[in-house]
PyMOL Python script that loads the backbone (N, CA, C, O; Angstrom):
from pymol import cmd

cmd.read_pdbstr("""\
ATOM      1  N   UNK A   1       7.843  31.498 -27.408  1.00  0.00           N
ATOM      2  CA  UNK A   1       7.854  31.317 -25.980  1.00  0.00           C
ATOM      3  C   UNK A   1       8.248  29.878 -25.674  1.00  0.00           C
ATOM      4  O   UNK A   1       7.647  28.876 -26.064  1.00  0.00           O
ATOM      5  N   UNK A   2       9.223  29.915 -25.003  1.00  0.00           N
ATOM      6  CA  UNK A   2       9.543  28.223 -24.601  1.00  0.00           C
ATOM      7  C   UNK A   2       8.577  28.492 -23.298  1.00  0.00           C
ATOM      8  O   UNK A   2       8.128  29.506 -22.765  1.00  0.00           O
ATOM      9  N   UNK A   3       8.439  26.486 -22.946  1.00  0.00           N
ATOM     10  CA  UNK A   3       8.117  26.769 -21.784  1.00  0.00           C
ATOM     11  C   UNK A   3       8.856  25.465 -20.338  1.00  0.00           C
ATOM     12  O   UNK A   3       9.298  24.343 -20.585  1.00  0.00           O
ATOM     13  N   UNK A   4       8.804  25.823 -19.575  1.00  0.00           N
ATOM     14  CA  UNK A   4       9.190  25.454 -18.670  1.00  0.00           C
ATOM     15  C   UNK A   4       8.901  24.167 -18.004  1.00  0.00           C
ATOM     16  O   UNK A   4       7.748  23.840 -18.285  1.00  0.00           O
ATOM     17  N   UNK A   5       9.418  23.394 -17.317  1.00  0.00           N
ATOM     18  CA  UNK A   5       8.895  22.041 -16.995  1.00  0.00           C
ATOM     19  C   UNK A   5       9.567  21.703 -15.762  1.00  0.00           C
ATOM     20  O   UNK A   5       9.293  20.584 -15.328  1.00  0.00           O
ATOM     21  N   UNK A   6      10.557  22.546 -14.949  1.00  0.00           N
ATOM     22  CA  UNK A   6      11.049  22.468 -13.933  1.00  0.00           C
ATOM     23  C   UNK A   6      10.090  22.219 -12.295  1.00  0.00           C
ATOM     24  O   UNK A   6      10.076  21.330 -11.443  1.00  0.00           O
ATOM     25  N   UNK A   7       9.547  23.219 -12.435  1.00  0.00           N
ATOM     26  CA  UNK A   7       8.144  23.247 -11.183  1.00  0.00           C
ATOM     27  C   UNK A   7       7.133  22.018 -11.036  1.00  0.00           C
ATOM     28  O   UNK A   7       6.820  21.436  -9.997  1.00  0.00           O
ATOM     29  N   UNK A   8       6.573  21.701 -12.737  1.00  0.00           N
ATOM     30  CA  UNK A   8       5.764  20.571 -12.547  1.00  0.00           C
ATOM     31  C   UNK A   8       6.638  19.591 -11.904  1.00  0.00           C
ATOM     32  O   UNK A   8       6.300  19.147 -10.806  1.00  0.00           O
ATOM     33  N   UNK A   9       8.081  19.073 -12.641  1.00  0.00           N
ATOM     34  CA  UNK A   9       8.964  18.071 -12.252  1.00  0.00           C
ATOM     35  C   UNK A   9       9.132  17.962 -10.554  1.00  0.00           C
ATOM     36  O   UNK A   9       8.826  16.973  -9.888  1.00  0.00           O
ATOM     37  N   UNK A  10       9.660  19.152 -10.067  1.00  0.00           N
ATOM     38  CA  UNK A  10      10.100  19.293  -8.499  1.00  0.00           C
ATOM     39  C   UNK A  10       8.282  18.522  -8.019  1.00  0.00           C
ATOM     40  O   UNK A  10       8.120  17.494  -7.361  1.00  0.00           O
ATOM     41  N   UNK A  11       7.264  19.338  -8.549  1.00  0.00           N
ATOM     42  CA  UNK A  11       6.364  18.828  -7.633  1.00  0.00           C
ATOM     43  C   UNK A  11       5.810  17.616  -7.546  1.00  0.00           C
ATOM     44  O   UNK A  11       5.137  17.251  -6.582  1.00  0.00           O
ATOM     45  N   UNK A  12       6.120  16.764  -8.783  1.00  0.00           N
ATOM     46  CA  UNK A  12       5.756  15.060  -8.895  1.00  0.00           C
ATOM     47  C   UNK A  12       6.527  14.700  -8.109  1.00  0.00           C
ATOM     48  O   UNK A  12       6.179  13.800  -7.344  1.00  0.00           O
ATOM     49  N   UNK A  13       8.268  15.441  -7.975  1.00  0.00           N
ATOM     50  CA  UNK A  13       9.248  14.539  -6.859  1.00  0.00           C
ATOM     51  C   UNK A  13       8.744  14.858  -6.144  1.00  0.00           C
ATOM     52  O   UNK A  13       9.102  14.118  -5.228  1.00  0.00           O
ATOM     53  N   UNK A  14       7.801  15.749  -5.622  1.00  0.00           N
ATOM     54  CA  UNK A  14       7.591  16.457  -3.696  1.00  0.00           C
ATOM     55  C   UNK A  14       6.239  14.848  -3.746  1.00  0.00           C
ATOM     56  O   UNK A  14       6.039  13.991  -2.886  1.00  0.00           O
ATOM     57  N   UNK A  15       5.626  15.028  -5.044  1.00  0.00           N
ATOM     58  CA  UNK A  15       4.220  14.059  -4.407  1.00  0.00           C
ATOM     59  C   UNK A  15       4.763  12.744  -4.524  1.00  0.00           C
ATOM     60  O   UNK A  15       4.074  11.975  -3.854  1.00  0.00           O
ATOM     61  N   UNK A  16       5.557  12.256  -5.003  1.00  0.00           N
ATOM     62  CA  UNK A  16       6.433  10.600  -5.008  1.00  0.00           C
ATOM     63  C   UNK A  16       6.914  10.842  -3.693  1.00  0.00           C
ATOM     64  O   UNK A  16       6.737   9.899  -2.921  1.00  0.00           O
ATOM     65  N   UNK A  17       7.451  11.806  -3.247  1.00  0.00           N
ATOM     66  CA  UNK A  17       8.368  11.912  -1.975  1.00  0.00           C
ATOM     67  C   UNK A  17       7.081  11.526  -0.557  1.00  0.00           C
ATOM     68  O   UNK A  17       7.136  10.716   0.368  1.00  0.00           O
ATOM     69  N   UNK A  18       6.051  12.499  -0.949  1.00  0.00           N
ATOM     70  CA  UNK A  18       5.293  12.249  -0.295  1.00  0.00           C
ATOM     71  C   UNK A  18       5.156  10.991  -0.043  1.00  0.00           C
ATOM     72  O   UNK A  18       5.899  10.407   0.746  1.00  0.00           O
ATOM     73  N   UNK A  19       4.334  10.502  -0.587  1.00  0.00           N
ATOM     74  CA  UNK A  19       4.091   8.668  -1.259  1.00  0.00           C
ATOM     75  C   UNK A  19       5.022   8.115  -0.375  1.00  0.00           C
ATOM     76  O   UNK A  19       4.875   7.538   0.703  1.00  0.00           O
ATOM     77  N   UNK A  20       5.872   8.362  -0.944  1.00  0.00           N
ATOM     78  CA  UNK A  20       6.987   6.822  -0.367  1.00  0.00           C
ATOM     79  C   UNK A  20       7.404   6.905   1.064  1.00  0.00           C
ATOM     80  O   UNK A  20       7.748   5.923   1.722  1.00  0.00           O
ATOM     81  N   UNK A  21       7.330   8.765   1.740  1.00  0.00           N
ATOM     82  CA  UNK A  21       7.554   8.301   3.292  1.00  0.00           C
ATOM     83  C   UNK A  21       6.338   7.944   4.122  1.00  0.00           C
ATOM     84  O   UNK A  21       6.358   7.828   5.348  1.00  0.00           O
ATOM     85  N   UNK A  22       4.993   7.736   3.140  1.00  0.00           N
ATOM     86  CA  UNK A  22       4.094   7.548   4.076  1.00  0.00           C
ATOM     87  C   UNK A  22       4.241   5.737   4.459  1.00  0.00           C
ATOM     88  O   UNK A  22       4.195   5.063   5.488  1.00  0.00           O
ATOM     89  N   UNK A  23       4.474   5.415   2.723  1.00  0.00           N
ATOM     90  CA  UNK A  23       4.718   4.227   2.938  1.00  0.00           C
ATOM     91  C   UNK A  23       5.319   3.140   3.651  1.00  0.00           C
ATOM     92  O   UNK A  23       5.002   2.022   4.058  1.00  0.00           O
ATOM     93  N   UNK A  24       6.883   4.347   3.640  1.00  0.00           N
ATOM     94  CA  UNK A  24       8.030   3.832   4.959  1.00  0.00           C
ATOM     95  C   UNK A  24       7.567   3.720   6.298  1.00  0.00           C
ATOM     96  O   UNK A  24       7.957   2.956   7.182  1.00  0.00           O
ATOM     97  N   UNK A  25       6.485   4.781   6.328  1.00  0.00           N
ATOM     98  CA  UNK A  25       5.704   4.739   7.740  1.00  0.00           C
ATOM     99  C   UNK A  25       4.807   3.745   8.028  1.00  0.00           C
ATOM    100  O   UNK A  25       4.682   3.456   9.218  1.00  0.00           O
ATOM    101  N   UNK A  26       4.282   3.270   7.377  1.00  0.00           N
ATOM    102  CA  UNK A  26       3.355   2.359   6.856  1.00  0.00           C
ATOM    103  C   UNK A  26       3.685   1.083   7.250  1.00  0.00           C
ATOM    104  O   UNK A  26       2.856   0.335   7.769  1.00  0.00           O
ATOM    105  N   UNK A  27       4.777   0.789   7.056  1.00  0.00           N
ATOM    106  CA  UNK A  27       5.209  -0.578   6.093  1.00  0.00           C
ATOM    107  C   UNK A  27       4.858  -1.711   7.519  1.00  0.00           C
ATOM    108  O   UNK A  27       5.057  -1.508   8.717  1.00  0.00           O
ATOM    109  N   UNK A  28       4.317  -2.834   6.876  1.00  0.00           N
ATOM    110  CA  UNK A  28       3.733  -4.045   7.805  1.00  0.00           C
ATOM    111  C   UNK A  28       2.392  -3.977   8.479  1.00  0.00           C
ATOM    112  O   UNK A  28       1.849  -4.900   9.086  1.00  0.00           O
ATOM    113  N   UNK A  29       1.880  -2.626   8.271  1.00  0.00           N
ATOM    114  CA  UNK A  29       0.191  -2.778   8.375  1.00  0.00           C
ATOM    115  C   UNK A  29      -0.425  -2.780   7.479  1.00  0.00           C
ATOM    116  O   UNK A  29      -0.085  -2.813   6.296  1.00  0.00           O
ATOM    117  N   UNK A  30      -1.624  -2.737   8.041  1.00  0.00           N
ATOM    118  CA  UNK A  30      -2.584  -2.973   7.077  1.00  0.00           C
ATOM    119  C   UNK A  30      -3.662  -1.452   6.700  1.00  0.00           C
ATOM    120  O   UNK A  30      -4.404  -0.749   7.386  1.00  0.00           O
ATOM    121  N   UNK A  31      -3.216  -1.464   5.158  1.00  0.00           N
ATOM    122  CA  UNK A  31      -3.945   0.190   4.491  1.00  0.00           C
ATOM    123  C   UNK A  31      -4.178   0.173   3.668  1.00  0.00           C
ATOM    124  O   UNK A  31      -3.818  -0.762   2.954  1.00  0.00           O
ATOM    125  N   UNK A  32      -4.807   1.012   3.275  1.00  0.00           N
ATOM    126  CA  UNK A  32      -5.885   1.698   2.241  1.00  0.00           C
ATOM    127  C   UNK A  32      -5.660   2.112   1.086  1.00  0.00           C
ATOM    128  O   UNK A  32      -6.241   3.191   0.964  1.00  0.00           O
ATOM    129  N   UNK A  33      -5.047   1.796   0.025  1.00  0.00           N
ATOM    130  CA  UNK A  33      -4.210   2.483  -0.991  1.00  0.00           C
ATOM    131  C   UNK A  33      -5.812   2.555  -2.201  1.00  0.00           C
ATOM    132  O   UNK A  33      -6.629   1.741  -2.633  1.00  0.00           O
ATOM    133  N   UNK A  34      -5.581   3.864  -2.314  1.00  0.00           N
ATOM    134  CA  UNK A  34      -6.361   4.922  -3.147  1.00  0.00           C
ATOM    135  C   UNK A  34      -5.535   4.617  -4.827  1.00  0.00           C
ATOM    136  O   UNK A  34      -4.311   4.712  -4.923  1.00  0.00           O
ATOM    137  N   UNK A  35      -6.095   4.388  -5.592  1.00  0.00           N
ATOM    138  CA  UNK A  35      -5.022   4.496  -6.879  1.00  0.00           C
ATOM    139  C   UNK A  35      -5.728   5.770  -8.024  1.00  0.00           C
ATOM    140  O   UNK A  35      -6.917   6.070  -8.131  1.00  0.00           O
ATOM    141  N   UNK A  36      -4.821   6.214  -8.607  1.00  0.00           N
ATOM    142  CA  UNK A  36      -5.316   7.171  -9.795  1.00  0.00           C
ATOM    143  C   UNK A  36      -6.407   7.058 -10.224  1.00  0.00           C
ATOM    144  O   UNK A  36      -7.211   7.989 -10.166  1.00  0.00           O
ATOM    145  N   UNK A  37      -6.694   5.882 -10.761  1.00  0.00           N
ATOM    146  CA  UNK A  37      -7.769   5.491 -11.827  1.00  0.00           C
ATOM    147  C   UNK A  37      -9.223   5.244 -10.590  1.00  0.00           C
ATOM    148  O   UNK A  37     -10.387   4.943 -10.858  1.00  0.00           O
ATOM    149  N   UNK A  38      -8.924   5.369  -9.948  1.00  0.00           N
ATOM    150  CA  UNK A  38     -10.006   5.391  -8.629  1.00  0.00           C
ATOM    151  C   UNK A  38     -10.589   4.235  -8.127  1.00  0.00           C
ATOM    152  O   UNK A  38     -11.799   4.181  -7.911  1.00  0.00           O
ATOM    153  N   UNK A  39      -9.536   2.933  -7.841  1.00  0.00           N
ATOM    154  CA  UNK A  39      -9.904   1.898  -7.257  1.00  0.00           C
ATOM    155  C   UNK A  39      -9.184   2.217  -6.202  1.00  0.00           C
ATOM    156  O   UNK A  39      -8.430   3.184  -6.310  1.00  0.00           O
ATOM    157  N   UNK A  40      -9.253   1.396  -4.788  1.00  0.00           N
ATOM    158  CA  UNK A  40      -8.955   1.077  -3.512  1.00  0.00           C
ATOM    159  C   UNK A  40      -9.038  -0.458  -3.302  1.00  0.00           C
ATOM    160  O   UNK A  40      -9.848  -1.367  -3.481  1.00  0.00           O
ATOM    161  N   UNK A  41      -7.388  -0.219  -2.683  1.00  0.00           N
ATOM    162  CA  UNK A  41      -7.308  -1.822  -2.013  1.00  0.00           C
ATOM    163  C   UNK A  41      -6.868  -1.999  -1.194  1.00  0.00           C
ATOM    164  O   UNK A  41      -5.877  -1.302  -0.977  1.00  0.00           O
ATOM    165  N   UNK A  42      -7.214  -2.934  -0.244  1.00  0.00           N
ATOM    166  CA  UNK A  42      -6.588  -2.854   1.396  1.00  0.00           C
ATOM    167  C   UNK A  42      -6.406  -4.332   1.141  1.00  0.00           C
ATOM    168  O   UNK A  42      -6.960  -5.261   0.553  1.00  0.00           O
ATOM    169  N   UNK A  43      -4.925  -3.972   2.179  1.00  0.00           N
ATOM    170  CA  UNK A  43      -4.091  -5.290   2.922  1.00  0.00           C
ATOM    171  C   UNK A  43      -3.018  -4.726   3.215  1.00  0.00           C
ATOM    172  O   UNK A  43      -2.662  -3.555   3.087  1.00  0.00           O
ATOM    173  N   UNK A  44      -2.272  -6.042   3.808  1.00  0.00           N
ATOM    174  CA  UNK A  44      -0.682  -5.627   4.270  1.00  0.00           C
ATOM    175  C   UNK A  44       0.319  -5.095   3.684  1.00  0.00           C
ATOM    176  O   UNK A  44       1.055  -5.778   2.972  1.00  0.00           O
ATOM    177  N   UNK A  45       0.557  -3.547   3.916  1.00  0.00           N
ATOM    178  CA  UNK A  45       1.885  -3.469   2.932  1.00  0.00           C
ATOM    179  C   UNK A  45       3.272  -3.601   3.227  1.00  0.00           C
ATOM    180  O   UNK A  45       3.620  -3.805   4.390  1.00  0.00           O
ATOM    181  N   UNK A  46       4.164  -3.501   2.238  1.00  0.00           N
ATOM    182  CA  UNK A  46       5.236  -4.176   2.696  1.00  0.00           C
ATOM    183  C   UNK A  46       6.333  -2.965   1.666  1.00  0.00           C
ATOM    184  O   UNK A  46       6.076  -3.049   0.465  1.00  0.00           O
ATOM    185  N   UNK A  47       7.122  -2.230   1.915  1.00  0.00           N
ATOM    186  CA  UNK A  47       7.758  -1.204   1.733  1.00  0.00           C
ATOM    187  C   UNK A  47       9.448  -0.955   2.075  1.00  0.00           C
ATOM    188  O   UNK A  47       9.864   0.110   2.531  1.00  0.00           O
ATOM    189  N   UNK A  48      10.160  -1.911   1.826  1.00  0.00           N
ATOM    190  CA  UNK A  48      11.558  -1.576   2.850  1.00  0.00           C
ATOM    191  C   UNK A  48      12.464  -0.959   1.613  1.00  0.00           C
ATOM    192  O   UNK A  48      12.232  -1.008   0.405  1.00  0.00           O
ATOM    193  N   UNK A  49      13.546  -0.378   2.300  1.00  0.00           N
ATOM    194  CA  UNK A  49      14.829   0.553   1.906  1.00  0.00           C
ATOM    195  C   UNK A  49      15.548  -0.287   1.654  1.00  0.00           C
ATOM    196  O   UNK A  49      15.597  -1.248   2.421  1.00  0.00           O
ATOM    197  N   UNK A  50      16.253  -0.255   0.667  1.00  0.00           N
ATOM    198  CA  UNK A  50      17.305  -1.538   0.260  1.00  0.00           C
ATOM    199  C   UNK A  50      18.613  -0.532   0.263  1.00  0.00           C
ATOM    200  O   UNK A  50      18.732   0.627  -0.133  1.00  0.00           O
ATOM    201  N   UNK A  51      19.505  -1.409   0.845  1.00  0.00           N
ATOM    202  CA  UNK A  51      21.090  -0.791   1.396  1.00  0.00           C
ATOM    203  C   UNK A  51      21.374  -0.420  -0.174  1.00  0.00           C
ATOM    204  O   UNK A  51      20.700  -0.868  -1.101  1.00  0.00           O
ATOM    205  N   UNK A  52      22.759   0.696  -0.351  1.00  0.00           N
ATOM    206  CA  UNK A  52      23.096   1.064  -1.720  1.00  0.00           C
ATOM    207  C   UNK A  52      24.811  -0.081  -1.372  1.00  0.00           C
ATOM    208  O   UNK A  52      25.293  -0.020  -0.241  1.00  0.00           O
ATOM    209  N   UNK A  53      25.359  -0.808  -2.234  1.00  0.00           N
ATOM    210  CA  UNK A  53      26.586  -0.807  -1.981  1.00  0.00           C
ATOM    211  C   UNK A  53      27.593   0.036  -2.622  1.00  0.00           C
ATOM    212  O   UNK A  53      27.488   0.227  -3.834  1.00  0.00           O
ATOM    213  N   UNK A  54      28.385   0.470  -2.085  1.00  0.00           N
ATOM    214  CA  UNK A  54      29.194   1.635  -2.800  1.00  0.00           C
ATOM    215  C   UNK A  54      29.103   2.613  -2.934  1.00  0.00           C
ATOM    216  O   UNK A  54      29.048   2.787  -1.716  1.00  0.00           O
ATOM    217  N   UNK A  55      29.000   3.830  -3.407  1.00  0.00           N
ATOM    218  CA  UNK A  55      28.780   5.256  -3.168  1.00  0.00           C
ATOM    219  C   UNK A  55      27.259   5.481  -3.094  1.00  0.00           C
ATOM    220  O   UNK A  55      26.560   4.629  -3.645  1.00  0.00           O
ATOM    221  N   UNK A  56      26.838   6.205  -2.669  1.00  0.00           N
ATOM    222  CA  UNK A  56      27.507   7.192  -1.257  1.00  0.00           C
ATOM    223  C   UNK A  56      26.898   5.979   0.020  1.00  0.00           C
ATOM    224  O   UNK A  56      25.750   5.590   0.236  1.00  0.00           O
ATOM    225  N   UNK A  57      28.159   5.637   0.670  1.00  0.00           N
ATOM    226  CA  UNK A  57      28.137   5.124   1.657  1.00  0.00           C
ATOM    227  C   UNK A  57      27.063   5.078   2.766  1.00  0.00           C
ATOM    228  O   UNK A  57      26.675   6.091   3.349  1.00  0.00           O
ATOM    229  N   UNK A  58      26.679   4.020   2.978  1.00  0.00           N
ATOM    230  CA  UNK A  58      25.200   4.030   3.871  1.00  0.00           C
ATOM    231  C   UNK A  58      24.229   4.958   3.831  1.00  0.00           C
ATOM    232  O   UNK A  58      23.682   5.575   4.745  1.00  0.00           O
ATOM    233  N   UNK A  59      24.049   4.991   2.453  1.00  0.00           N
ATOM    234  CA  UNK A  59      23.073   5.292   1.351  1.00  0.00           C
ATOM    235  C   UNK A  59      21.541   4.136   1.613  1.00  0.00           C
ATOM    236  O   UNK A  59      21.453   3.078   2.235  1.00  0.00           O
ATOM    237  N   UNK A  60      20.924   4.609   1.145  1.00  0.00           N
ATOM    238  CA  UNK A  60      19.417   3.794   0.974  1.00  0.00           C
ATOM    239  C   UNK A  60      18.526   3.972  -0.371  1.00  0.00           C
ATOM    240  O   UNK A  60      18.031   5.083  -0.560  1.00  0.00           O
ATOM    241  N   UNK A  61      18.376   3.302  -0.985  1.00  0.00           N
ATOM    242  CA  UNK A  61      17.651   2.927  -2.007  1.00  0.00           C
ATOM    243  C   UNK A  61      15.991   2.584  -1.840  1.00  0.00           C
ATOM    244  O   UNK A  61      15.518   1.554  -1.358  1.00  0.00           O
ATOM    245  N   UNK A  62      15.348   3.598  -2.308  1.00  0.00           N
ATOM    246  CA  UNK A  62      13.958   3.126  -1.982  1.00  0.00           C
ATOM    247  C   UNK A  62      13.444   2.684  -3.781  1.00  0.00           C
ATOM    248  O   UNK A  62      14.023   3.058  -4.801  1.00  0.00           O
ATOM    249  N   UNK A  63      12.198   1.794  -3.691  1.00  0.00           N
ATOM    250  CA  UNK A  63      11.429   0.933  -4.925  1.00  0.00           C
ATOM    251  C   UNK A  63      11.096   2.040  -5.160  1.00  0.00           C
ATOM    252  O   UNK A  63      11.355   3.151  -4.698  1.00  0.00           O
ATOM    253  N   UNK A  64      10.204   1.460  -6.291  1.00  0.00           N
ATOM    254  CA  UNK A  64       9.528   2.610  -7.196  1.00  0.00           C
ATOM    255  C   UNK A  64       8.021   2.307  -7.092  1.00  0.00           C
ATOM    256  O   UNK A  64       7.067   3.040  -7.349  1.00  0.00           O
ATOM    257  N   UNK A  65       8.054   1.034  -6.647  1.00  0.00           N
ATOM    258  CA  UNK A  65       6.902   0.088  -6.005  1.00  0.00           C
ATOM    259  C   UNK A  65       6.665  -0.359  -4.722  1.00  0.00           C
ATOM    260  O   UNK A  65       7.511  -0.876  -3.993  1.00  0.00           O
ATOM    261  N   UNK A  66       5.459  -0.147  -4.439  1.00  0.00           N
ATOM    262  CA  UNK A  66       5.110  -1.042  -3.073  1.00  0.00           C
ATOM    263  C   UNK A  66       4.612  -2.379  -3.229  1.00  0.00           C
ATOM    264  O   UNK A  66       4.100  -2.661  -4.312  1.00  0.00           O
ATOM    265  N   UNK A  67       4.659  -3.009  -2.577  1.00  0.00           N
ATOM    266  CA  UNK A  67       4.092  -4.797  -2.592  1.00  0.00           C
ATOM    267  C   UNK A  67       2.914  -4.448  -1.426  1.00  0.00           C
ATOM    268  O   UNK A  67       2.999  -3.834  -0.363  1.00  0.00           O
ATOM    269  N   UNK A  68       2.000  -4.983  -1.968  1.00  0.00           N
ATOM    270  CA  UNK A  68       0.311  -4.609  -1.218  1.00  0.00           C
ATOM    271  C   UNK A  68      -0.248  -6.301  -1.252  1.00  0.00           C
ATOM    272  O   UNK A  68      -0.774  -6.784  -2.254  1.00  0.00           O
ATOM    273  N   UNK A  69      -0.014  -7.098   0.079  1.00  0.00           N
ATOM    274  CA  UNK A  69      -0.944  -8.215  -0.028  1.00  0.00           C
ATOM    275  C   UNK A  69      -2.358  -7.778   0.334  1.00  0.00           C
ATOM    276  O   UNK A  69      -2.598  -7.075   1.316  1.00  0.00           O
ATOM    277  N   UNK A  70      -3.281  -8.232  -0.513  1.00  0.00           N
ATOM    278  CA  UNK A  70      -4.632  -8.585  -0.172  1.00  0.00           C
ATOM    279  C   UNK A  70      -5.091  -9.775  -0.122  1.00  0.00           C
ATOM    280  O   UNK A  70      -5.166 -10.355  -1.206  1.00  0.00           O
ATOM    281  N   UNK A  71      -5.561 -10.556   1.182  1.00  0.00           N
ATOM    282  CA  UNK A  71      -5.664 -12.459   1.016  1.00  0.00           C
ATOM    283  C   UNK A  71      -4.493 -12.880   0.609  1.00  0.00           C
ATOM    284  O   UNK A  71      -3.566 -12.225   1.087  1.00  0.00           O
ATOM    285  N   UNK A  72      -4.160 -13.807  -0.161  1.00  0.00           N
ATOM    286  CA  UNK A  72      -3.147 -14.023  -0.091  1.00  0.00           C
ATOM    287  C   UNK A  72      -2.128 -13.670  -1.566  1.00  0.00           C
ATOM    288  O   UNK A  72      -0.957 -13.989  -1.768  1.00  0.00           O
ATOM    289  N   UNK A  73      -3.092 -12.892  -2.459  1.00  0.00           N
ATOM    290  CA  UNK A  73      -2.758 -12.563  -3.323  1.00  0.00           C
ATOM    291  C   UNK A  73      -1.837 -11.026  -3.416  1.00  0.00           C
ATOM    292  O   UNK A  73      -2.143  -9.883  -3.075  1.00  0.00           O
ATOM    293  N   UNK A  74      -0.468 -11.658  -4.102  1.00  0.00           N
ATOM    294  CA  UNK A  74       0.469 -10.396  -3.710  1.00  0.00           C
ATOM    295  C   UNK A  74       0.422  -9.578  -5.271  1.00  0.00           C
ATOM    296  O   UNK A  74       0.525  -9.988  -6.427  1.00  0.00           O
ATOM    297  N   UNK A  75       0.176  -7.995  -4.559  1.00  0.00           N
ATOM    298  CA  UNK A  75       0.277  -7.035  -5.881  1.00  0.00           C
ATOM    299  C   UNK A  75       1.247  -5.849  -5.610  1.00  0.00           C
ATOM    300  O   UNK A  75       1.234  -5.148  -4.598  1.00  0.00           O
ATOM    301  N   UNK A  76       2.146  -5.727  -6.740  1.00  0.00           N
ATOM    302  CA  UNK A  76       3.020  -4.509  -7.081  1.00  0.00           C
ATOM    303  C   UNK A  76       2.424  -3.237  -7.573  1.00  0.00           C
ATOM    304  O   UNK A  76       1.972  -3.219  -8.718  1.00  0.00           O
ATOM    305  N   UNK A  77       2.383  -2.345  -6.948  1.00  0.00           N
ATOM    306  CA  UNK A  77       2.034  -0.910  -7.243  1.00  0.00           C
ATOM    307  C   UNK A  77       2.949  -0.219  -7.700  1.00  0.00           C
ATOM    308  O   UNK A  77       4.022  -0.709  -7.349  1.00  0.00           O
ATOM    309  N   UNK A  78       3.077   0.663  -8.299  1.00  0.00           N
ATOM    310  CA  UNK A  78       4.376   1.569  -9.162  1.00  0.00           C
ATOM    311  C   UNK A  78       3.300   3.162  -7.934  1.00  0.00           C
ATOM    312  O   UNK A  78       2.122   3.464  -7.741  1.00  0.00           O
ATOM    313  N   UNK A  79       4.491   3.605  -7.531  1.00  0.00           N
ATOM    314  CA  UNK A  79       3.976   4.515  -6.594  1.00  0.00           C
ATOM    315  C   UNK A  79       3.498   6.021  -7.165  1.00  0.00           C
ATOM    316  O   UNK A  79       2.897   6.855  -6.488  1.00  0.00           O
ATOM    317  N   UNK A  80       3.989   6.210  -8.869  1.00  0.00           N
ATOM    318  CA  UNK A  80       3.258   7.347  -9.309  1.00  0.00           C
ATOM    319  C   UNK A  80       1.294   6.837  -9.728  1.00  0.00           C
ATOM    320  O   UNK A  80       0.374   7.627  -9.940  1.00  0.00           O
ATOM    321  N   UNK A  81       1.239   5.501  -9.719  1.00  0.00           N
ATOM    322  CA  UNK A  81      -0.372   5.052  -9.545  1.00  0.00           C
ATOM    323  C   UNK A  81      -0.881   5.298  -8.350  1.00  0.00           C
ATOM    324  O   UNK A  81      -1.993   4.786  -8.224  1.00  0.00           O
ATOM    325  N   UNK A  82      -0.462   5.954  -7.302  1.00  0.00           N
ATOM    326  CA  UNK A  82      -0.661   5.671  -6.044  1.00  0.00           C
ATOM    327  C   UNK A  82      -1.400   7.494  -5.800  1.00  0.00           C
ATOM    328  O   UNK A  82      -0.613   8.416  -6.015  1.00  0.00           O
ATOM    329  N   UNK A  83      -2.556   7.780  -5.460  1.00  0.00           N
ATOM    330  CA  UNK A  83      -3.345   8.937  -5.511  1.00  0.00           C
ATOM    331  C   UNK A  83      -2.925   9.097  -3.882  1.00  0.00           C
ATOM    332  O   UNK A  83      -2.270  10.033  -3.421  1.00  0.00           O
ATOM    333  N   UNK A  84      -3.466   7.949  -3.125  1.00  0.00           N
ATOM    334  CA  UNK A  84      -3.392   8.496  -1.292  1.00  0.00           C
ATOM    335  C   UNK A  84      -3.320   7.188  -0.837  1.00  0.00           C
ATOM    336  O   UNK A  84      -3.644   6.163  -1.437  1.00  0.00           O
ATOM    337  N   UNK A  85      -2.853   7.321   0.304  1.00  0.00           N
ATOM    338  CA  UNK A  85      -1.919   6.006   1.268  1.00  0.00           C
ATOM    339  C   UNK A  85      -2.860   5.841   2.666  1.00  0.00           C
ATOM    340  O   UNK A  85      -3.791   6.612   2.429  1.00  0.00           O
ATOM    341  N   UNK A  86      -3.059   5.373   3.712  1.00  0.00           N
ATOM    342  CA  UNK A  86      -3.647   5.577   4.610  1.00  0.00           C
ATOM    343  C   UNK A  86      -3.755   4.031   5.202  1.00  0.00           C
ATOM    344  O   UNK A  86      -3.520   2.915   4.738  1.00  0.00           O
ATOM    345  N   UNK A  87      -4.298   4.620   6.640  1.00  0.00           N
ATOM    346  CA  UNK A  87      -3.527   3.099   7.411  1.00  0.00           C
ATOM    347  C   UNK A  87      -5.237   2.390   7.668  1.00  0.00           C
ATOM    348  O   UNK A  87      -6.268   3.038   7.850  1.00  0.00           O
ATOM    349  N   UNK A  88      -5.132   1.364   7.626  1.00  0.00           N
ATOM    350  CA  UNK A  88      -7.311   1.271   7.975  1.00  0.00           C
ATOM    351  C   UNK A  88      -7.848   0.630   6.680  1.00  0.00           C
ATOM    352  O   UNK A  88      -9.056   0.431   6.545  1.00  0.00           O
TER     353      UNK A  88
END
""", "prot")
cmd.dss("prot")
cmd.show_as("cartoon", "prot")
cmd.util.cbc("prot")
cmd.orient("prot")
């Protein structure tokens, strides 16, 4: 029996997908980021689309990371660490 790995795959892209438009929604307040391992940290996040140059034309490039200040200390998140997003 082989087995399959297509479904799990689509659904990590649906929950990254998730993730990252909450983030886009997000971006310049101040929220709540939930992580896997079950810490929480709040501060300002900061989330932007970086232009693609060259194909496909006015294209957008999103991170794979969010930048989360807390005080004045700045931290990079990799967004599959990222459990739940929330504004507060």
């Amino acid at each position: 029996m082989t087995a399959t790995y297509g479904p799990v795959t689509t659904a990590f892209g649906e929950y990254l997908s998730t993730i990252r438009d909450q983030a886009i929604a997000l971006n310049g307040t101040t929220v709540s980021v939930n992580l896997v391992g079950g810490q929480t940290m709040s501060g300002t996040l900061a989330y932007v689309t970086e232009s693609v140059s060259g194909w496909p034309a006015g294209g957008s490039q999103w991170p794979n990371a969010l930048t989360l200040t807390v005080s004045t200390k700045v931290h990079k998140i990799r967004l599959d660490h990222v459990s739940s997003l929330g504004q507060g």
